[in-house]
N, C-alpha and C positions, 0 to 999 in steps of 0.2 A: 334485473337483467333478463331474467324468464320470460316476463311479461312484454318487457319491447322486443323479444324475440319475435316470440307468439304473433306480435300485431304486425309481422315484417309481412305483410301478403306479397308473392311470387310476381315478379314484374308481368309475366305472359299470362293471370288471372286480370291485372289491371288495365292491362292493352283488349283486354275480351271484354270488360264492365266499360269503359272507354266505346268502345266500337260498338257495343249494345244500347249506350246511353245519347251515341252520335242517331242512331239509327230510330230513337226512341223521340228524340227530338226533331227531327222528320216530320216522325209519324205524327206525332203531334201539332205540330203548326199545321200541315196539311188538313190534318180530319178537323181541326177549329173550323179552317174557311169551309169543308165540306159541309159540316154540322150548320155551321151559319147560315149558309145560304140552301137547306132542305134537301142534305142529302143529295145534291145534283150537282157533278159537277162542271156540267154545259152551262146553269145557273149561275156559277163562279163568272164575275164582270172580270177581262181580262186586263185590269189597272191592278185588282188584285192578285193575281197571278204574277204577275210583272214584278210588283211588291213584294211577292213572298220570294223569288229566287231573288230577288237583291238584298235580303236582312236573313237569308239561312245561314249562311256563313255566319255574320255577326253573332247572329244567335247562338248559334255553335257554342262558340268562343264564348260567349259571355256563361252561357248555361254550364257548361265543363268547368269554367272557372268557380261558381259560386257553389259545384259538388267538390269541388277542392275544398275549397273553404269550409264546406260544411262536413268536413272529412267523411262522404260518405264512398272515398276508395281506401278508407285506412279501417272499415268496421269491420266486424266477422262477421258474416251474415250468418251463420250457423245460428248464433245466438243473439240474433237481433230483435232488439225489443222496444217498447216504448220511447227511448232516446232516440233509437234512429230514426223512426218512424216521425217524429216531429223536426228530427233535421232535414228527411225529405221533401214534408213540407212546409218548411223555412226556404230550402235551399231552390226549389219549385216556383216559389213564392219572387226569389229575389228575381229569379231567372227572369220573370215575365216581368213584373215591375219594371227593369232596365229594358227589355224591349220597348213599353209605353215609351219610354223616355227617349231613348235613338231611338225611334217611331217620327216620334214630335222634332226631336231634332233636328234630323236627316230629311223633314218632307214626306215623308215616304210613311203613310197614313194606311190604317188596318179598319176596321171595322170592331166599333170598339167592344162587341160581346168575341170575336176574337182571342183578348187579351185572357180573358177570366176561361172562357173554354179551353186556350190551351195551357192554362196553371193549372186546372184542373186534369186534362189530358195526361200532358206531363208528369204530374205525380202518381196519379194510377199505373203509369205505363212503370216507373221508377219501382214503387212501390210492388207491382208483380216480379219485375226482374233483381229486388231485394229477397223479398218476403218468402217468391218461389224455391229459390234453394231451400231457406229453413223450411217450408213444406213442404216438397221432398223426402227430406233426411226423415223430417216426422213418419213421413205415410213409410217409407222402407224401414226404420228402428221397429214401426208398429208391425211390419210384415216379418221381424226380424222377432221380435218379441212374442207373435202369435208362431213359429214355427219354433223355437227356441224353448218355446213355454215352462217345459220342465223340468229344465236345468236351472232355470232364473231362482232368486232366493226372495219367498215374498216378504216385505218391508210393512213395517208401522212406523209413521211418524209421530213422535209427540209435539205438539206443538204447530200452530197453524198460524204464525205469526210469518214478518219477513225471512227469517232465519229457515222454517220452515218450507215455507215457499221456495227457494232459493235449491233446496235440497229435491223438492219434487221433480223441480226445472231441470234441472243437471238428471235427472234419475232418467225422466222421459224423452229427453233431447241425447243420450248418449247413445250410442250402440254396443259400448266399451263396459258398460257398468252392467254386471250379471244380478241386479236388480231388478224387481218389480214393483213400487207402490200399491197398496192394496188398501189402505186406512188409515184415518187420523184422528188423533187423541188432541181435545185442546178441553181446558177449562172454564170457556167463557162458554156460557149454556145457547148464546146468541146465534153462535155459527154451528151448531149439532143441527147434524141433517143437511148441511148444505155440502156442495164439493168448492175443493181448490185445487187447481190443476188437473179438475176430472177426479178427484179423488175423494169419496165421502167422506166426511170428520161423522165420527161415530157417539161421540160423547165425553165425557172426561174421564178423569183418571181411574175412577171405579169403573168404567168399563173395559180398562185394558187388557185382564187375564181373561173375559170373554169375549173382546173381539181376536185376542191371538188363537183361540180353539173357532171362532167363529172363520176366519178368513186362512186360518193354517201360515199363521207367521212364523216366521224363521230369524227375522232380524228387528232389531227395535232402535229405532235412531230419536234417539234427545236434542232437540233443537232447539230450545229456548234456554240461551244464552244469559239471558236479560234476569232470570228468576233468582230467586234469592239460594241460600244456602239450603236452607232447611227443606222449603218449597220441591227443590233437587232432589233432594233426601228421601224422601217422602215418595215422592214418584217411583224413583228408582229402585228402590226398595220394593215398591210393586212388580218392577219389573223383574226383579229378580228372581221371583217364584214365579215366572215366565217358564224359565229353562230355555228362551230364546240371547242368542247372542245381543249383547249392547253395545252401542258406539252414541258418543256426543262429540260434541264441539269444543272448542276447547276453554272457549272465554267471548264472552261479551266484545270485546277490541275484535274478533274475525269476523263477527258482522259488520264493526263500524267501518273496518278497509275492507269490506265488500270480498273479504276473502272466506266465504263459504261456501262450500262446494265437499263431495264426496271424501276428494282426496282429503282434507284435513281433517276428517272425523277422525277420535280417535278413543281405543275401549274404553269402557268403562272402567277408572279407577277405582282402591277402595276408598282412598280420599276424598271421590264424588260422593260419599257415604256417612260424612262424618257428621255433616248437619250444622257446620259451623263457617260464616262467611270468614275471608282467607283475611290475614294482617295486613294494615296498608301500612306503609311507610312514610316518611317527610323524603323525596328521594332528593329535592335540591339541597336539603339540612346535607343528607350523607354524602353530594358533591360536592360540597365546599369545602369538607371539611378532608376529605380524600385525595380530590385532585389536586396531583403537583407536588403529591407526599411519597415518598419512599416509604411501602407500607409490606410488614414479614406477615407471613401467615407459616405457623407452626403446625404440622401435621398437615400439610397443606395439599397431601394425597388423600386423605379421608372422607366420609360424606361430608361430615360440614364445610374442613378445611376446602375441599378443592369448591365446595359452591359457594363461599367467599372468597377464592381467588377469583371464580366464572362474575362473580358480580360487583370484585373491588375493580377488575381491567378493564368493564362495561362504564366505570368513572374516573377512565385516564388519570391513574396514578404517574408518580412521576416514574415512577419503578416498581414492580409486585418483584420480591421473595419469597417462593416458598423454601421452606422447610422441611423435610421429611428423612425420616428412618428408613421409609421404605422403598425401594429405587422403584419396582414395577408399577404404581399408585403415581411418584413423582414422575415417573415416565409419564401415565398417560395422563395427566392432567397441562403437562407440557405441553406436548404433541396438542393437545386440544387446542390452547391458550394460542398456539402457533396459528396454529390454523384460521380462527376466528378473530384473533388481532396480529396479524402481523408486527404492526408498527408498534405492540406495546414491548417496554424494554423489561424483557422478564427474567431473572436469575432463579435456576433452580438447586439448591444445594442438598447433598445427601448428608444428615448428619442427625445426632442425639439429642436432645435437649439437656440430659442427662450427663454432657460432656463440659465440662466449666471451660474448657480451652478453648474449647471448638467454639461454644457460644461466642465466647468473651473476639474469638476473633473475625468471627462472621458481623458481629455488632462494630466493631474496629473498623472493619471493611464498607459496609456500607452504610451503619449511621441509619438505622430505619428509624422513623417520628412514628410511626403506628404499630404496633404489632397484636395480632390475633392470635391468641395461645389456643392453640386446639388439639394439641399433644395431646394424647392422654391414652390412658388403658382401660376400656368401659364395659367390659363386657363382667356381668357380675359374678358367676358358677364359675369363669375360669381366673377371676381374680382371689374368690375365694379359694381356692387351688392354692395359689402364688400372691398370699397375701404382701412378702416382701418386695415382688416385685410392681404392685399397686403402687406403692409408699415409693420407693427408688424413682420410679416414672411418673407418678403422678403430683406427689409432694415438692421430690426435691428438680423433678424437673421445672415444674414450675417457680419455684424459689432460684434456680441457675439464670432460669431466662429474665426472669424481672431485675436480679443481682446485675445481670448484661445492661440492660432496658435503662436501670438509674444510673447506673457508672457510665453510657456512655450517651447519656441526654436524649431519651426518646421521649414523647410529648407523650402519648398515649399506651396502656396496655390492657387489654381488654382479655381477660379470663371466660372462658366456656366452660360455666358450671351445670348440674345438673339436679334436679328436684329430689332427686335420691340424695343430696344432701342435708334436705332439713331430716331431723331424726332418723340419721340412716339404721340400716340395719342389717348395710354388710360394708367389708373393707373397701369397696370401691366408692359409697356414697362417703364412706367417713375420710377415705383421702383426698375428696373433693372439698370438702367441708375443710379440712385442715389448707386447700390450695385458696381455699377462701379468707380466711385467717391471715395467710401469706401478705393475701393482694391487701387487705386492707391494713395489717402493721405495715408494708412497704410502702405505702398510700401516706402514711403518718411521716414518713421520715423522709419521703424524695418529692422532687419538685416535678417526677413522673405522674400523670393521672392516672392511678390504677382503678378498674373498675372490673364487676362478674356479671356475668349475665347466664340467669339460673330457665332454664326449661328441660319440660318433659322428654316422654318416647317421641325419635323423629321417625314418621314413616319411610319405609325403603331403604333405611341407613344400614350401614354392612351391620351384620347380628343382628340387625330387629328381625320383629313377627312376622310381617308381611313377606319378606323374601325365602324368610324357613316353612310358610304355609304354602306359597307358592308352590316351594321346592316338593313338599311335602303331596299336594295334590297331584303334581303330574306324575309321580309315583306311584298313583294310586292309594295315595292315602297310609295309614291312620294322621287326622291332623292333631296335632297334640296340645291341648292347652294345660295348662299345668291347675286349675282351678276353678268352675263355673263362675265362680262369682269375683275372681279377681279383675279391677280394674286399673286404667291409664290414662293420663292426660296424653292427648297426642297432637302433632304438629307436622307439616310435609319438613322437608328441606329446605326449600326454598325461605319458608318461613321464617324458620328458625335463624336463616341467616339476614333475613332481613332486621330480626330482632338485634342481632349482632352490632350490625351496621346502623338502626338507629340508637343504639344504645351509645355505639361510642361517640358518636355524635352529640348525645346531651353529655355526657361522662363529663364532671368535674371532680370526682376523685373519691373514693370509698363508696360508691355506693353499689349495692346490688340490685340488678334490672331483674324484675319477675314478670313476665309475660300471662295476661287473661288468655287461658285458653281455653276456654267456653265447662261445658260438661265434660266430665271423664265418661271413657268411652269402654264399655264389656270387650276382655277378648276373646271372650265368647262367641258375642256377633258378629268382632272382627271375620273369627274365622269360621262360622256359617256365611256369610257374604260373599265373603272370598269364595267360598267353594261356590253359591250360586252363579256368582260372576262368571265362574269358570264354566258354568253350564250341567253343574252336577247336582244331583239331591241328597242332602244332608242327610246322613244316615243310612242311607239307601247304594249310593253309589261311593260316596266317602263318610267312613266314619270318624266320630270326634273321640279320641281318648284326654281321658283326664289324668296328668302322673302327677299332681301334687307340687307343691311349691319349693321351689330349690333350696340351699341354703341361702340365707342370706336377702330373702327374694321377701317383700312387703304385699299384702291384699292391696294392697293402695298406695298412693307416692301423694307425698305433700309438696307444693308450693315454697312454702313458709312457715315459719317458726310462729307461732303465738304473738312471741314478746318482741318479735320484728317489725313488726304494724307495716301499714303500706302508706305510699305518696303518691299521687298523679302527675303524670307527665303528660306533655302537650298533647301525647297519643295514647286516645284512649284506650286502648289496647295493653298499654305497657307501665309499670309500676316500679316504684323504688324501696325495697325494704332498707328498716335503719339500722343501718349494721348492731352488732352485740356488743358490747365492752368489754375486753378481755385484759390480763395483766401480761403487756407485750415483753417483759423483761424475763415472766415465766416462760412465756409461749417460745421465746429465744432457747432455753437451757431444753426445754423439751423437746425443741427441733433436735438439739444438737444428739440428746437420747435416742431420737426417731435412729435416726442418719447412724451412730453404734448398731442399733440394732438389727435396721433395715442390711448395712454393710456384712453384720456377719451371719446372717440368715437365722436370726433368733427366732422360734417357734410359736414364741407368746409374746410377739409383735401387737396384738390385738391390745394385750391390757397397757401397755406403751397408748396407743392411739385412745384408749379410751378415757385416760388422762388427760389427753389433752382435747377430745368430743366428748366432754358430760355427756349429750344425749345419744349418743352409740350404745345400741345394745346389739347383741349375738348372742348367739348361741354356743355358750363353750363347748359345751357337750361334741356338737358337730362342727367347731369352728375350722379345724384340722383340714378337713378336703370334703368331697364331694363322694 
């Protein structure tokens, strides 16, 4: 809608290109027979004369017609480029051709160098009164730019590719943008030393912290969309001991719709940092299997929850449910949902999972075939706090919802587990581990598909690192890592919910989905990045404290169990471990102990759980609180 604005040019601009282009064709017919006959116009035989006032009109007409056609009154000339410049002379081109032709027609005979002088006339005449405006705007931006000078923010581009290009253009053509180009960084050794758009490319990546001290950059723009993960990584990471502000693009897809330009840069994330290319999906598997289904999503305000509600309503469900405890989370994931799909029919309800009535009558009501359990309580230090109420929300909630799920025919129910599962080593990985157990005994007994899907830390998710370093640095620091050497598998959002979506998609029943998520990653480095991104030096302007690892908190998070082995699925990204064997008629009587114990707030809940998670271990000593 923006863009067919944008191209609405002003009827009293097109009445002025009209009357210039009448006036232009004139001029031209005219100076053909002038030039023809040596600059004289006494020279001029008066049959030609006679000839030209009886086919100016025609001409008229015909020439105006074929810059219709070749829309050159619908172009911007500000930023007119190569395409137009070949539709003037096409549209130049036609204009004279259909003269020859009514020429011959009509009798009425020209001199046939004539014909080609005034195609030629014509389009230079066309061409200055296109091409003059955008030179103009140049020669004033540049007069704007030389008096301006020391307000402007000088720029380094990476990258000397289309993308690149694309960004210089926009930079030198604006008057709007308080940028300057000063230098370009590209890796192919081929074009070092040359300019593009007036712009010297300086050399590659190893010379980027000494052209930002050599030209006095301020800003560093990423433009090569096209590059790999790691490639990104790599650069970036140069740039960061810059101390100069960073902006990229956002994806490869806004060059191919031709949609680059200033305004969609955007800062450097720490995600552009992680050095790992993003999960792709099978996204028609997740349509088919979506669309046209009444699909719940449980915690449906949450990070994950509500960016699989953003990306089940992007697959015309027949209906989305969400779910949530939380009214201000279920508000605003609404209000969104509204906004960007009107037409989708979406119910939001406020409720517990932990409520067997409430379930049981929300499942009554609408009969959901899909549901994504994303309920849950994850935050570790304050689970270990409130170990019973882990177990209350995470165990038996998820046990209420799947009880709802088989009793009232749902096709699908797809568990969001978490890598703090294998070998946990606090009560919130061992209550996940136990909703895993769940899924797969009710897997055994209902004609439901249950299945889990286990991954790491999500970047930007409410509690994670990122948003408490964040918070941490614009404070002024100290940022806190709890250990130099502890590490994290990590994943954006996005991702994880993609894993989601094609998990249940293959989902036949018990199995648990493990997601390759490449190297685990320092949050160490996490959080020196961060602070360089933010434009600060590491110890100097912010410092890092280390307080040591919480209760309950692991050097490392595992994937998988040993004795789970793994299976390949169509996507090589994503994996099936083979669930454990357990004795489901024990693992019944020890729910039912959980649920005693969890109900009357018994103390040493832990050794309950660990009965029923051989590989849970704690720390009694400190198991009590924080």
């Amino acid at each position: 809608m923006e863009k067919n604005n944008f191209l609405k040019i002003p009827a009293n601009r097109i009445l002025a290109l009209v009357l210039v282009d009448i006036l232009s064709i004139v001029v031209s017919a005219f100076a053909a027979l002038y030039i023809r006959f040596d600059f004289s116009f006494i020279g001029i035989p008066q049959r030609f004369l006679n000839t030209f006032e009886k086919i100016i009109v025609p001409n008229i007409l015909f020439t105006l017609l074929f810059f219709v056609l070749w829309k050159l009154y619908k172009s911007v000339w500000r930023y007119a480029s190569a395409n137009e410049l070949i539709n003037i002379v096409l549209a130049s081109f036609c204009a004279a051709a259909t003269q020859v032709v009514y020429c011959n027609v009509a009798k009425r005979f020209m001199p046939r160098s004539y014909y080609v002088l005034y195609w030629f006339l014509l389009m230079i005449l066309t061409c200055c009164t296109r091409f003059g405006y955008r030179l103009l705007r140049i020669i004033n931006n540049k007069r704007v730019a030389i008096s301006e000078k020391n307000n402007r923010s000088n720029v380094m581009v990476i990258g000397a590719g289309a993308a690149g290009n694309m960004i210089l253009k926009e930079i030198a053509g604006s008057r709007y943008l308080n940028l300057q180009a000063k230098c370009i960084i590209d890796d192919q050794p081929g074009c070092h030393g040359k300019l593009l758009q007036g712009v010297p490319i300086v050399g590659g990546r190893d010379k980027i912290l000494d052209a930002v001290a050599q030209y006095g950059i301020d800003e560093i723009i990423y433009a090569i969309p096209s590059a790999g993960m790691q490639a990104r990584k790599e650069i970036l990471e140069i740039c960061t001991e810059s101390g100069c502000k960073l902006r990229t693009l956002p994806g490869m897809y806004q060059l191919i719709n031709g949609d680059v330009s200033v305004s969609k840069l955007k800062e450097v994330e720490i995600e552009d940092l992680l050095g790992r290319e993003p999960i792709q999906i099978n996204t028609e598997e997740v349509w088919k299997y979506v669309s046209g289904k009444v699909v719940m999503v449980t915690g449906g305000g949450g990070s994950i929850g509500s960016e699989l509600c953003r990306q089940i309503a992007s697959h015309a469900p027949r209906q989305l449910i969400i779910v949530d405890i939380y009214e201000n989370n279920a508000y605003d994931i609404q209000q969104e949902l509204i906004r960007k799909y009107p037409n989708l029919n979406l119910v939001v309800l406020i409720a517990s999972v932990r409520n067997t009535n409430r379930m049981n009558q929300i499942f009554a009501t609408y009969r959901p075939a899909i549901i994504y359990h994303a309920a849950a309580h994850k935050h570790v230090p304050l689970m270990e706090a409130s170990p019973n109420e882990a177990i209350k929300n995470n165990v038996f909630g998820t046990y209420k919802t799947a009880m709802a799920a088989d009793k009232y025919g749902a096709e699908k129910f797809v568990l969001i587990s978490t890598d703090k599962a294998v070998n946990p080593t606090n009560i919130m990985g061992a209550s996940k581990r136990i909703c895993e157990m769940v899924i797969q005994m009710m897997n055994q007994r209902s004609k439901t598909n249950f299945v889990a899907v286990r991954f790491g830390n999500v970047l930007g998710s409410n509690g994670s690192v990122i948003p408490l370093f964040k918070k941490q640095i614009a404070e002024g620091g100290p940022v806190t890592v709890t250990d130099p050497n502890i590490i994290r598998y990590f994943m954006t959002i996005p991702e994880a919910v993609s894993l989601v979506l094609q998990a249940g998609a293959y989902a036949k029943g018990g199995e648990i989905f493990v997601l390759d998520m490449g190297e685990p990653i320092k949050i160490l480095d996490l959080a020196e990045n961060l602070i360089k991104l933010s434009g600060y030096r590491v110890g100097e302007d912010i410092e890092i404290k280390f307080t040591g690892l919480r209760p309950g908190e692991k050097m490392y998070e595992e994937l998988l169990r040993d004795e789970e082995g793994l299976r390949k699925t169509a996507n090589k990204m994503i994996f099936i471990g083979r669930p454990i064997e357990f004795d489901e008629q024990k693992f019944e009587r020890q729910l039912e102990q959980l649920a005693k114990d969890a109900q009357q707030e018994t103390e040493d809940i832990r050794k309950t759980v660990k009965e029923i998670v051989g590989t849970y271990n704690y720390n009694e000593k400190g198991a009590d609180g924080i």
